[in-house]
C-alpha positions, -999 to 999 in steps of 0.1 A, spaced: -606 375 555 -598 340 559 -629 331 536 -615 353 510 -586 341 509 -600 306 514 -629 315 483 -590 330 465 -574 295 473 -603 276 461 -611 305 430 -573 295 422 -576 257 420 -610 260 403 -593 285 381 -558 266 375 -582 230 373 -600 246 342 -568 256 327 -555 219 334 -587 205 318 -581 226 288 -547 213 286 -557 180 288 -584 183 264 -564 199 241 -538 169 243 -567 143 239 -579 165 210 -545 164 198 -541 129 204 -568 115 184 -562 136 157 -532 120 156 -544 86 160 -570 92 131 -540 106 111 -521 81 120 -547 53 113 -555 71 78 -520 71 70 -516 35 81 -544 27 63 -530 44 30 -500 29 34 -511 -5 38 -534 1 6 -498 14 -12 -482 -18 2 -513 -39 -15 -509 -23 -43 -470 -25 -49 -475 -62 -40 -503 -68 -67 -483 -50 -92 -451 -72 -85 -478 -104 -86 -492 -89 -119 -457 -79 -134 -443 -123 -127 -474 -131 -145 -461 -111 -178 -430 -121 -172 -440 -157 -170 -463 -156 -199 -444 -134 -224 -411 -163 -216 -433 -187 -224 -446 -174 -258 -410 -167 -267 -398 -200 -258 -425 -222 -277 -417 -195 -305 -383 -202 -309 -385 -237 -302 -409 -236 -336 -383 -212 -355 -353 -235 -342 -371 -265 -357 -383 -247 -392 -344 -239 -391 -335 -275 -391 -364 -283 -414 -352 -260 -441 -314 -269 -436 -325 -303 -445 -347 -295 -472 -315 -274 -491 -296 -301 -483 -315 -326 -504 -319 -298 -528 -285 -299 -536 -279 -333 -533 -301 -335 -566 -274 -321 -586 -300 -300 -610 -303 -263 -616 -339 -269 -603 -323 -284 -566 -303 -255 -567 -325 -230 -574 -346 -245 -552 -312 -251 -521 -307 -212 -527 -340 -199 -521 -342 -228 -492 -308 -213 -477 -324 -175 -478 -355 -188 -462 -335 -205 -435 -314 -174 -430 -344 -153 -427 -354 -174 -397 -320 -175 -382 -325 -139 -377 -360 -143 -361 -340 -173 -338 -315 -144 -329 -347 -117 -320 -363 -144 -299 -330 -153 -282 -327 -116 -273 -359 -111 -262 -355 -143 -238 -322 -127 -223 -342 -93 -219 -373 -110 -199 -346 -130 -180 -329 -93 -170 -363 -81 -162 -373 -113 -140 -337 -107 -121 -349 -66 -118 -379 -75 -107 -368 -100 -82 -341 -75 -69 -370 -50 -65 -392 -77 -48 -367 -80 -22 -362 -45 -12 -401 -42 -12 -402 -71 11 -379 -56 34 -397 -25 42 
């Protein structure tokens, strides 16, 4: 009787051992399932993070290059401006119908590209408010 209940005693440890090594491989299952997961979602998120960084790098480049195309643009309309203002003025100075023909159509020429200056001006402000949304979005990207 003592056997049997010895062969019991051991039946039971055998018995609760295989449940415990189920358990455990269960956890370990469990475990690196998660660690893939986790891995796969730390690698996805690093590639999201890449990405949201390339797109900032890509978005200063525009930025960059569509204020400088403005710029050298109005710095060229600010300087026809002039051009034209002095042109009309020596037009009139002439005193003739032909210098004033020639100051009016001047004058309308000039006023055309004052409104081209005013376009360029805005687009320059709107680039600027894009930079300064762009940098505030930078910031809250580089604090995550």
């Amino acid at each position: 009787m003592e056997k049997i209940t010895g062969g019991s005693l051991e039946f039971e440890i055998t018995g609760n051992a295989d449940k415990l090594v189920n358990v455990l491989e269960t956890a370990k299952r469990s475990i690196q399932g998660f660690s893939e997961t986790t891995t796969t979602g730390g690698e996805d998120m690093e590639k999201a993070f890449e990405k949201a960084a390339e797109t900032i790098e890509q978005a200063w480049k525009d930025i960059d290059y569509m204020s400088d195309i403005h710029r050298k643009s109005l710095e060229e309309l600010e300087k026809t401006y002039k051009e034209l203002g002095d042109r009309a003025g020596e037009a009139f100075m002439q005193g003739t119908a032909k210098g004033d023909e020639e100051y009016r159509r001047l004058v309308r020429e000039q006023e055309e590209v004052g409104k081209l200056i005013d376009e360029r001006r805005k687009l320059v402000v709107e680039i600027n408010d894009t930079a300064d949304a762009l940098s505030k979005e930078e910031q809250s990207f580089n604090k995550l």
